[in-house]
N, C-alpha and C positions, 0 to 999 in steps of 0.2 A: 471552542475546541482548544483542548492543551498540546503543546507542543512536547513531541517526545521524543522522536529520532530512535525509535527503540530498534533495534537489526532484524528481522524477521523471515520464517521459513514459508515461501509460497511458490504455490503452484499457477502459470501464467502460458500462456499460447501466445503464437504471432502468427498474423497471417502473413499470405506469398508477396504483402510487400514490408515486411518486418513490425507491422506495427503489433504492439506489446498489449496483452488485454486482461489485466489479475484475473481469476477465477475462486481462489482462496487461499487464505493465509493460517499460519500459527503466529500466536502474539503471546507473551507470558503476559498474566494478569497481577493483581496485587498481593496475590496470596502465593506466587509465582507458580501457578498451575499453567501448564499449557492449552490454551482455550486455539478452536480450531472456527475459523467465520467466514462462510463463502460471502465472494463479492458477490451482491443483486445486482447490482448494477453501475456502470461506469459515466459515473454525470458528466465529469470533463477529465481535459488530456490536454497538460502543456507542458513545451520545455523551460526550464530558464537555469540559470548559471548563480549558484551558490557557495561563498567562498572560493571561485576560480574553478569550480568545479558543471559542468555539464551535467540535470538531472532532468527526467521526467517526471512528472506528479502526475497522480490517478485522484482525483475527488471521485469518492465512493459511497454506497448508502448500503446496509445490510441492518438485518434485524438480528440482533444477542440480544440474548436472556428476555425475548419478547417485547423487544424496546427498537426500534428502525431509528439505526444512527448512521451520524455521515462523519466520514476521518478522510486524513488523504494517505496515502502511500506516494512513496517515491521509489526513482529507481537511479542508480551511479552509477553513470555509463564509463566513468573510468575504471572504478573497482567493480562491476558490475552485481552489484550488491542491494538490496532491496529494505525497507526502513517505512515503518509507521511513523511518520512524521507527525502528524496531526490526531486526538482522537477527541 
């Protein structure tokens, strides 16, 4: 997986005890199209502390372009900002 930290528009639920669960993202691609890729599923969930900073990571599997890949997302609980870290 390459590391990208790219900033991303997604769509995400909590349930009644705040945990955070992606559903699907917008990611630009290389040709800088906006590609749009529901989460299938959410393999793991941890927090850890990144440059002084408190994030959640989501490791995730989904199929694009007919290929089932796995990235992680993160989320910045200070900026509360959302990021492809991994694809």
């Amino acid at each position: 997986m390459k590391k990208l930290m790219q900033p991303i528009r997604i769509v995400a639920w909590s349930d009644e005890m705040g945990v955070w669960t992606p559903v699907r993202f917008q990611m630009e691609n290389s040709d800088e199209e906006r590609v749009t890729v529901r989460v299938e599923k959410v393999l793991d969930r941890y927090e850890e502390k990144t440059a002084g900073q408190r994030v959640i990571n989501f490791r995730c599997r989904s199929t694009v372009y007919e290929v089932i890949r796995q990235y992680e997302l993160c989320y910045e609980l200070a900026t509360c900002r959302w990021y492809l870290a991994k694809w």
